[in-house]
C-alpha positions as CSV (number, residue, x, y, z in Angstrom):
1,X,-88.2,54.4,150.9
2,X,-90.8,54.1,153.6
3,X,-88.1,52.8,156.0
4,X,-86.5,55.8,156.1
5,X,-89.6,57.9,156.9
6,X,-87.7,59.9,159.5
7,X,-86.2,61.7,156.6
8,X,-88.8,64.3,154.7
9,X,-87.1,63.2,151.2
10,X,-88.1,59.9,151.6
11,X,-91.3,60.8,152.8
12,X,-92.1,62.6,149.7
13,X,-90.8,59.9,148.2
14,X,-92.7,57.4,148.8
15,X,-96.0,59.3,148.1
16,X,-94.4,60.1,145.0
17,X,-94.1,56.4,144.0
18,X,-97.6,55.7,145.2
19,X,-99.3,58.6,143.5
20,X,-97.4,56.3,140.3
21,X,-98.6,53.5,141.4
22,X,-102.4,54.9,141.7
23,X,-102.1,56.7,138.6
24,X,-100.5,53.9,136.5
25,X,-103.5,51.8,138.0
26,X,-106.4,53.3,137.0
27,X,-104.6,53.6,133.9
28,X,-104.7,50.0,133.2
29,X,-108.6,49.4,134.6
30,X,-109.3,52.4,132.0
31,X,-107.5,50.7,129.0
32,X,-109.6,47.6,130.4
33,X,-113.2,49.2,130.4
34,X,-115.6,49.2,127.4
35,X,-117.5,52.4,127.8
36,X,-117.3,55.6,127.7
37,X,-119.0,56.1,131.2
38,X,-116.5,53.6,132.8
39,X,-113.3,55.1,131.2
40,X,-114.6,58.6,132.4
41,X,-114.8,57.6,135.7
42,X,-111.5,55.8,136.1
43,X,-109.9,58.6,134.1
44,X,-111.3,60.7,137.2
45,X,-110.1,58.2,139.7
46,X,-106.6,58.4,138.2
47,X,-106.5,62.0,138.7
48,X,-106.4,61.6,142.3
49,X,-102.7,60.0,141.1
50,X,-102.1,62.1,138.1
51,X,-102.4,65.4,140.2
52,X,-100.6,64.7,142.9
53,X,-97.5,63.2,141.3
54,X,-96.0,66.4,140.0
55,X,-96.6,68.8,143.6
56,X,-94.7,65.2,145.4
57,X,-91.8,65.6,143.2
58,X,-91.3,68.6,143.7
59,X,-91.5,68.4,147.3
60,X,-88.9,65.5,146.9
61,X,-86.7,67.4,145.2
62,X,-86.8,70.4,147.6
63,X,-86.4,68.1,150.5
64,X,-83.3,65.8,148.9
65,X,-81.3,69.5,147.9
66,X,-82.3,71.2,151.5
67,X,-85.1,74.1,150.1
68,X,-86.6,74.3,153.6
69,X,-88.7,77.3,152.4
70,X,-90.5,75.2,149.8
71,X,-91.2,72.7,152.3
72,X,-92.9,75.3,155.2
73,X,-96.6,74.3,155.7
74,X,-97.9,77.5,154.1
75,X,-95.9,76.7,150.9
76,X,-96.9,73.4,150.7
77,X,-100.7,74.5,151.1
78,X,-100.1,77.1,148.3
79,X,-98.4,74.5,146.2
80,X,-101.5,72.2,146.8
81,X,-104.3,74.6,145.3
82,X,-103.8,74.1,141.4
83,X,-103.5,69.7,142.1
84,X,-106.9,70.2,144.6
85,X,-108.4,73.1,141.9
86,X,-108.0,70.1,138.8
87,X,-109.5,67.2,141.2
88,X,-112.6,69.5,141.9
89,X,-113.0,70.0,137.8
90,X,-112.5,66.1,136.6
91,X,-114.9,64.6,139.2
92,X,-117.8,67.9,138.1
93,X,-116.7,67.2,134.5
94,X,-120.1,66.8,134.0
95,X,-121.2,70.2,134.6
96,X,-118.8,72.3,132.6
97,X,-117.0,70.2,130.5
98,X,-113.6,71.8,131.3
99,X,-111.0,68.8,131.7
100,X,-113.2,66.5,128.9
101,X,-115.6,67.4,126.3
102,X,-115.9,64.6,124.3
103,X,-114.5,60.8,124.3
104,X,-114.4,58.6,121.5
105,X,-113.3,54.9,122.0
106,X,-111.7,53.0,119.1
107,X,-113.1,49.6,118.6
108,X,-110.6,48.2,117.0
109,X,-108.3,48.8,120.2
110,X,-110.9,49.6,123.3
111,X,-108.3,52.8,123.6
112,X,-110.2,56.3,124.5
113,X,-108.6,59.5,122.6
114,X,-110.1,62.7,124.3
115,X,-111.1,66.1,123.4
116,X,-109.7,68.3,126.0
117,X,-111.5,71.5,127.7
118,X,-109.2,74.3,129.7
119,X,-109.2,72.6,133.0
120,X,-106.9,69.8,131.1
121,X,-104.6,72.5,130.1
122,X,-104.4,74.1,133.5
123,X,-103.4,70.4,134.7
124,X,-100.6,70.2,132.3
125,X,-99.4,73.6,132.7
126,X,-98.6,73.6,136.6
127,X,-97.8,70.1,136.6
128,X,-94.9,70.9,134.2
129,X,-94.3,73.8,136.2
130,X,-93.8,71.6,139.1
131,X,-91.5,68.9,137.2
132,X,-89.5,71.6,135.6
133,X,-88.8,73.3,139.5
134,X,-87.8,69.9,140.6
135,X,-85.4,69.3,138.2
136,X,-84.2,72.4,138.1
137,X,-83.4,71.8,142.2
138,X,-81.9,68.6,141.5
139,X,-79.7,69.8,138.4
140,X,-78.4,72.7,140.8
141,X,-77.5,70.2,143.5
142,X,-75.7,68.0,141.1
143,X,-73.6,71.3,140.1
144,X,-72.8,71.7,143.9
145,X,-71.8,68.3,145.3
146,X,-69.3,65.1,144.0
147,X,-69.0,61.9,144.4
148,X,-71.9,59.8,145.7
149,X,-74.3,62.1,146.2
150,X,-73.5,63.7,142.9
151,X,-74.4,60.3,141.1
152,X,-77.7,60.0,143.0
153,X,-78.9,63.0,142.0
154,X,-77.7,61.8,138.1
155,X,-79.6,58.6,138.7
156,X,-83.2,61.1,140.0
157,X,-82.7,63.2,136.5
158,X,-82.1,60.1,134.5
159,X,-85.0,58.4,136.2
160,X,-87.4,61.5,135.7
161,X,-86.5,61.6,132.1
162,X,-88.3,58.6,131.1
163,X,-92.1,59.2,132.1
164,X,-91.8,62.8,131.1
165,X,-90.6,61.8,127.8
166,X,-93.6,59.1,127.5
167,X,-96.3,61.8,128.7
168,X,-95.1,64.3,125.9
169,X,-95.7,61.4,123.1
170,X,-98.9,60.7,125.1
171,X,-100.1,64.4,124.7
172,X,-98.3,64.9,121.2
173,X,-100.2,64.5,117.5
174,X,-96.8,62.0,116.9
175,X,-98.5,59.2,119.4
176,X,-98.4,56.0,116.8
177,X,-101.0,54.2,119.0
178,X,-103.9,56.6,119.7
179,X,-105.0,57.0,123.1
180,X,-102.3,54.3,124.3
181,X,-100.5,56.2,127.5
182,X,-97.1,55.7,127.5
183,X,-96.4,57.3,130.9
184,X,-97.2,53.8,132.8
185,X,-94.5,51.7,130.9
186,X,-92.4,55.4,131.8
187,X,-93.3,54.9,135.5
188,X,-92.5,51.8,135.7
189,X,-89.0,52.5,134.4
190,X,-88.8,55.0,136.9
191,X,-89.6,52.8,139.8
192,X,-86.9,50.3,138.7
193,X,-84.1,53.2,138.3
194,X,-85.0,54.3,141.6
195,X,-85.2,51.0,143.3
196,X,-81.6,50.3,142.5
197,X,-80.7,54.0,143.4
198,X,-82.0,52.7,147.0
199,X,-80.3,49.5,146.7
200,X,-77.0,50.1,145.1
201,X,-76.4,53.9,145.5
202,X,-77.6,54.5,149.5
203,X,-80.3,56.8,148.2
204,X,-81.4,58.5,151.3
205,X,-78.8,56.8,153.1
């Protein structure tokens, strides 16, 4: 994407896929780290990913189906309070307790399960609020074009499906591996979908 830079959409997009990338990341050092003080802190480090992801797609959505409005500087600043708000809370967890309250590592798998605080629930509320604007963009644009563009914008849904659908069985009581999160096997089916999108479709072409 970073080729095409000129365009805002691909912009977007490319912080988008690194905001994966840095998420997914920490992620992994997490699952690798043995106690509770070192998964805390790269659970806070991926924040700096996890936040950010859901304001970029947004911004990538409004930017690939031509909502200037969203895109104005003042918007985007708005937009940017609840992601910066949640970042403050995680790395002063230890003050207040609001994002984590307790974490209690199984040693059978070295996987963390959490106890969650408000602050966590404030992430997940506007970063669904977020996803759920995007799509609903994209989903309108697919109703208004044909053709190429049309399948792009199938190929964006389809693509978004798959990590959203991991995080919910992340966050749900149904998870059959405690504390395993399935939103980085989700990203990384989202990076492949897009990659060919790129390649094969002339995404941002």
């Amino acid at each position: 994407a970073w080729p095409r830079r000129e365009l805002p959409a691909a912009r977007y997009l490319t912080a988008l896929l690194m905001a994966a990338a840095w998420w997914a990341g920490a992620i992994m050092l997490k699952a690798a780290a043995t106690s509770v003080a070192s998964k805390l802190l790269w659970s806070q480090i991926a924040y700096l990913g996890t936040t950010g992801l859901p304001l970029y797609y947004l911004l990538f959505a409004a930017a690939f189906s031509g909502r200037k409005r969203i895109l104005k500087p003042t918007s985007v600043a708005l937009l940017a309070i609840p992601p910066l708000v949640t970042v403050a809370l995680a790395f002063t967890n230890a003050l207040h307790g609001w994002v984590w309250t307790d974490i209690i590592i199984d040693p059978a798998t070295n996987l963390a399960t959490y106890a969650h605080g408000p602050g966590f629930a404030f992430l997940v509320a506007h970063s669904y609020v977020y996803l759920g604007w995007g799509l609903a963009l994209l989903v309108r644009n697919t109703a208004q074009t044909h053709g190429t563009n049309r399948r792009q914008v199938l190929a964006i849904i389809a693509a978004t499906a798959l990590p959203l659908a991991a995080n919910l069985l992340y966050l749900s009581p149904l998870n059959p591996i405690p504390g395993m999160d399935w939103t980085v096997p989700g990203f990384v089916a989202f990076a492949i979908i897009i990659a060919w999108a790129l390649l094969r479709m002339g995404l941002l072409d």
